[in-house]
N, C-alpha and C positions, 0 to 999 in steps of 0.2 A: 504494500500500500504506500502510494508516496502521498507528502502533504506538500501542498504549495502554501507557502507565508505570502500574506499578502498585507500590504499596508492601507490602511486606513485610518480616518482619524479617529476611531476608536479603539485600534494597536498603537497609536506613536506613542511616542516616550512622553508625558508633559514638560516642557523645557519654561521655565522662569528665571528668565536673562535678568539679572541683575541692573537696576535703574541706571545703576549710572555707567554699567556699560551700555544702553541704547546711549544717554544722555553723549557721550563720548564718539559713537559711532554717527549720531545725529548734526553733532557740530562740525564733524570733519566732513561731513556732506554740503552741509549749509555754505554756502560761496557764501569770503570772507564779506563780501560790496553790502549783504544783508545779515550780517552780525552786527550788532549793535557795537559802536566806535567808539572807542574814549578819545578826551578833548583833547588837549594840547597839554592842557593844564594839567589832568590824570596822568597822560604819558609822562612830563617834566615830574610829577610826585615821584611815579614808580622807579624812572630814573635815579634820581635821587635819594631816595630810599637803599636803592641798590648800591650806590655811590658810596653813602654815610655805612652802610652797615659792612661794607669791603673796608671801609677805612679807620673801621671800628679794631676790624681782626688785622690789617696791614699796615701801620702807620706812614710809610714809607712805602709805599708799590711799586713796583716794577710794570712801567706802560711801555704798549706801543701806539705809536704814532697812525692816524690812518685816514685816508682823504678819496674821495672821487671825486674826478672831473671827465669832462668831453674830450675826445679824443685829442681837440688838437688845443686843448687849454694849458698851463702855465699852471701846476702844483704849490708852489712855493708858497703864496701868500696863505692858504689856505694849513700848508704844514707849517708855515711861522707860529701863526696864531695857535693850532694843538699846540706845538713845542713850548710859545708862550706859557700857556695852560699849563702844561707840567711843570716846569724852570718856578715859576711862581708857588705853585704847593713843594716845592721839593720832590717830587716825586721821581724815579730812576728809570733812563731812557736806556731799556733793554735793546730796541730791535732797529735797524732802521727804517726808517717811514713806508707805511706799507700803502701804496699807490695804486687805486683803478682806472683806467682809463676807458670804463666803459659806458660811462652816461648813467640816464636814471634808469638802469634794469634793476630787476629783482635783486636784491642786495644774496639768496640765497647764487645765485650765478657770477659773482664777483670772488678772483682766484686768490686778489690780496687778502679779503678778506676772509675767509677760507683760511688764508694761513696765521693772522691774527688770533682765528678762532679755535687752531688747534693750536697754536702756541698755549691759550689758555688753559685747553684739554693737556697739555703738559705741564701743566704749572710753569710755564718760563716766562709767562706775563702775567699779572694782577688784574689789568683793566686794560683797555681802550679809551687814548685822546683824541678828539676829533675837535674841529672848528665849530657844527653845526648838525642839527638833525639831517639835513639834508645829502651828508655824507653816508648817510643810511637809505633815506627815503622819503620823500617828502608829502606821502601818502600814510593816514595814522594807521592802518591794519599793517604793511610791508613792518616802517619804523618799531609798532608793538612786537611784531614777529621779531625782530631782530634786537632789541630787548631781550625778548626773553630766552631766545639762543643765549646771549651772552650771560645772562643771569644766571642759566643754567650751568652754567660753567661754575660758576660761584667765580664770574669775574664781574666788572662792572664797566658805564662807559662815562666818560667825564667830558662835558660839551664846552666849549669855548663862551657859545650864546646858548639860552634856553630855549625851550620847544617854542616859545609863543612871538617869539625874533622872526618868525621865516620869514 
């Protein structure tokens, strides 16, 4: 005699996913344009917060330097003012200045940065100087995004101007 198993919804297993894995799997669907943004002003808190409590455990950090511009722009003024920024807190210039020359793309496709970001994953940098938000993204979901990359590191990023300057 053979049996055939057959499934129905009165053989399946009952499965009760855990909320906040839909919650989890819900967001990563949700295109970021209709997530609800934080302001300029939220961003500049989280920031900082990240900032004050790296500077809490580091007195002394160890940055790299980090800028983007258009291809056929002129770096300098934009690494003056980071370098400013650290020279000013005392802070220790680990790396040389890490340069994109790719415009405003998705800061996740930028190769300097990439390498600032595993300098962090190594521990051989503390934080990120930059001029301006804008050396990230000048869009609040990309800029969030890349916050919280860096935070995730347990590094931080220290701006020249604040988020509400652009």
């Amino acid at each position: 005699m053979t049996t055939t198993y057959r499934y129905t919804a009165a053989t399946a297993t009952p499965t009760h996913p855990d909320p906040t894995q839909i919650e989890t799997v819900l967001a990563r669907l949700v295109p970021r344009c209709i997530r609800p943004q934080k302001s300029n002003a939220e961003l500049q808190a989280i920031r900082e917060a990240g900032l004050a409590s790296a500077i809490s455990r580091t007195p002394r950090p160890r940055i790299g330097i980090y800028t983007m511009v258009q291809a056929h722009q002129d770096p300098a003024v934009r690494l003056a003012v980071a370098r400013g920024l650290a020279v000013r807190n005392g802070w220790l210039l680990e790396r040389a200045p890490a340069v994109d020359f790719t415009g405003m793309t998705e800061p996740v496709t930028r190769p300097q940065l990439a390498r600032l970001l595993d300098d962090l994953d190594r521990d051989e940098v503390d934080g990120i100087a930059a001029m301006s938000r804008t050396d990230f993204s000048d869009r609040n979901g990309d800029y969030e995004d890349a916050l919280q990359r860096i935070h995730a590191r347990r590094g931080f990023l220290a701006l020249a101007t604040t988020e509400t300057d652009i």
